[in-house]
N, C-alpha and C positions, 0 to 999 in steps of 0.2 A: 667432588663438587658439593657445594654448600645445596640442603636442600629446600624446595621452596613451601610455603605455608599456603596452605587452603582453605577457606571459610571454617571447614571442621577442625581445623589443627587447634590445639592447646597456646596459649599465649605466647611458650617457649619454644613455639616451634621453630620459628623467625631464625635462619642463620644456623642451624644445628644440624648435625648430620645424623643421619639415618643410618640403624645398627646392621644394616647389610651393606652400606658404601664402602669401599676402598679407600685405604690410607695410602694409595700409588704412591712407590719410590721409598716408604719407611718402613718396609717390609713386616709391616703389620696390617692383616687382611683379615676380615672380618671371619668368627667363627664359622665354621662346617664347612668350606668350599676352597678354602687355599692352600697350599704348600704350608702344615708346620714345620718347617724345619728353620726357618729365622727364628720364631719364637721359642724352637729347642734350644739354638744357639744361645740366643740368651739367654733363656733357665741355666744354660748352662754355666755361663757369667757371673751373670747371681751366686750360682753354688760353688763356683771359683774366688768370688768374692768372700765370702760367707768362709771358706776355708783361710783366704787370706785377713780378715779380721782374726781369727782365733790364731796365727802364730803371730800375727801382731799386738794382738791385745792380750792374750791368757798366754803363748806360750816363749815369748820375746826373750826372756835369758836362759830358755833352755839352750844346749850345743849344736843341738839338729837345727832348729832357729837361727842361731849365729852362724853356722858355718855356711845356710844358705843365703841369709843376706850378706857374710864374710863379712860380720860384726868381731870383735873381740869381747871377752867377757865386760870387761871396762866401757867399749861401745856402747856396747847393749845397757849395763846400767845408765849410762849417763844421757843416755837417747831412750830412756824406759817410758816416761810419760809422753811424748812425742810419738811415737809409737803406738800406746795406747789410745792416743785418740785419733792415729792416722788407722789403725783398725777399726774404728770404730765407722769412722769417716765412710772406710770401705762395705760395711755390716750395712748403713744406711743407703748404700746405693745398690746392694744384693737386695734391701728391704723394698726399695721403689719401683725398682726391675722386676721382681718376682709379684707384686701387687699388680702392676701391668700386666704379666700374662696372665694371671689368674683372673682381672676383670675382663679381659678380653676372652678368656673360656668359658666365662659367664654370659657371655653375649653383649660387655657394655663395651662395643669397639673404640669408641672413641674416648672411655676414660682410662683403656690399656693403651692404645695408641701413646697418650699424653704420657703417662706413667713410665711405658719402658722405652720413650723419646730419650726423655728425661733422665733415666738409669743407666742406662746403656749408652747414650751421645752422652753420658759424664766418665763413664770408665773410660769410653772411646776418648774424649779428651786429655782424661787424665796418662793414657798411653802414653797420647803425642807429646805431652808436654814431659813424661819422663825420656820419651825417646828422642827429642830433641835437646834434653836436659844433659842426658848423657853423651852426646855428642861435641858439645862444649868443652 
């Protein structure tokens, strides 16, 4: 719930929520009192991600590389820079995801809230759209 401003509040209070509210339903719950284990899950995304940038971007025409994307060496170079920036793509959403849980271990719920919405409902996207890509 949006919280409401009181003769004492700060200008900004107006419309902002309060760093002990509930973000019900985005499984992001304000520090010391709720189940981490959403906000594991996604650390843990992040650092899947963050893995998946590096055989995308630094390690792309190695064989271990290719044979798990079931690239050919010839693939792999001619899809080298494509590659590099779809690693990179992914490095930037481990970057927004892990900023989110860490403001939200700080106590700023509602600027990890935004953050690993953001991060995470983009890998989550980006899922569906591969798994519905390869179904095609």
């Amino acid at each position: 719930m949006w919280a409401r401003a009181s003769a004492g509040d700060s200008p900004g209070a107006i419309g902002a929520r309060s760093r002990t509210e509930s973000f019900t339903g985005t499984g992001v719950e304000p520090a010391g009192g709720a189940d981490p284990s959403p906000l594991a899950i996604r650390s843990l995304a992040a650092l899947l991600h963050v893995y998946i940038f590096a055989m995308e971007s630094l390690w792309w025409t190695t064989p271990r590389v290719r044979v798990t994307f079931g690239a050919s060496e010839l693939d792999a170079q001619v899809t080298r820079a494509m590659a590099f920036n779809q690693g990179f793509y992914n490095l930037f959403l481990a970057i927004v995801t892990g900023a989110g849980v860490v403001a939200h271990a700080r106590g700023e719920s509602a600027v990890g809230a935004a953050l690993v919405i953001a991060g995470a409902g983009s890998m989550l996207a980006a899922a569906l759209v591969l798994l519905v890509s390869a179904a095609l």
